[in-house]
C-alpha positions in Angstrom: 0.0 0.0 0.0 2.6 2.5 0.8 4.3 2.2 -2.7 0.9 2.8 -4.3 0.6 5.9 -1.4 4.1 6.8 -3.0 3.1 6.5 -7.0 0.2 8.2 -6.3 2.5 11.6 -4.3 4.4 11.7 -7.2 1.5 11.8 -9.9 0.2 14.5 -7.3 3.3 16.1 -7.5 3.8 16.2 -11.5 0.4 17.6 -12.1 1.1 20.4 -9.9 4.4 21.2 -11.6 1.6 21.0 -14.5 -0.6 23.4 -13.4 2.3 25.7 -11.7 3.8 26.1 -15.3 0.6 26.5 -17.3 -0.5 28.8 -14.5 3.0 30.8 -15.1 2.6 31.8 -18.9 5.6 33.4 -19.4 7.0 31.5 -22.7 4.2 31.2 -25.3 3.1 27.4 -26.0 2.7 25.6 -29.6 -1.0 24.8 -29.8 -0.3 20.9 -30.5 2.3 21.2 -26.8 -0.5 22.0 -25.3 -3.6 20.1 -27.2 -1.3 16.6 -26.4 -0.9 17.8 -22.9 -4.8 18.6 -22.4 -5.5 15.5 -24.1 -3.1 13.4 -21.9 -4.1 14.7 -18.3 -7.9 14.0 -19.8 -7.3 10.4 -20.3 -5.2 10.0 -17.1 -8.6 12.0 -15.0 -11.1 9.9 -17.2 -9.3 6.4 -16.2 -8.7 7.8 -12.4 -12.6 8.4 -11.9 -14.3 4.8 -13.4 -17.5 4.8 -11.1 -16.3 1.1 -10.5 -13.1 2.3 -9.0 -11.2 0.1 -11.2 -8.1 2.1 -12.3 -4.4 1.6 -14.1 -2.1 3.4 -11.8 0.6 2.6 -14.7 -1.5 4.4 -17.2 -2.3 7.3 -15.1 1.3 7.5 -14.7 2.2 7.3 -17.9 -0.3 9.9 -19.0 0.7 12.3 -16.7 4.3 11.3 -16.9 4.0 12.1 -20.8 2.4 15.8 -20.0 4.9 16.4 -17.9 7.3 16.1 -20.3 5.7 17.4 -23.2 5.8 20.7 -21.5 9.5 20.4 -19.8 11.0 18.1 -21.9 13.0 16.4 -19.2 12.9 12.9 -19.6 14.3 12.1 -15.8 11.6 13.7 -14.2 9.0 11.7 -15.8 10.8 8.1 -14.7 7.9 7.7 -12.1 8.2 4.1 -10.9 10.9 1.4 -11.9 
């Protein structure tokens, strides 16, 4: 449980990085940067909030783990679980 408590922190944490640096505005955005970013924290929500509570915590990483990066472009910080 605490490794899923863990996963779960650092999905937190990524999607506030997220929100901090859309939030921020200071360097203008491609529109397809910020379409595949949209479209990836979307799909990570959508699977996170099944009314059956069945959810892929590797695929929520992974789409929020590829936002991330699409709008930093650091692969390291996007290595969420090994």
């Amino acid at each position: 449980m605490q490794n899923k408590e863990m996963r779960l922190r650092r999905i937190q944490h990524l999607a506030h990085e997220i929100m901090d640096e859309m939030n921020r505005g200071n360097q203008p955005r491609q529109c397809e940067t910020l379409q595949l970013t949209i479209d990836n924290l979307s799909r990570a929500i959508g699977d996170l909030v099944d009314p059956h509570g069945h959810f892929s915590l590797d695929y929520i990483e992974d789409k929020v783990g590829k936002a991330h990066y699409l709008l930093f472009k650091n692969e390291k910080k996007v290595k969420l679980h090994t």
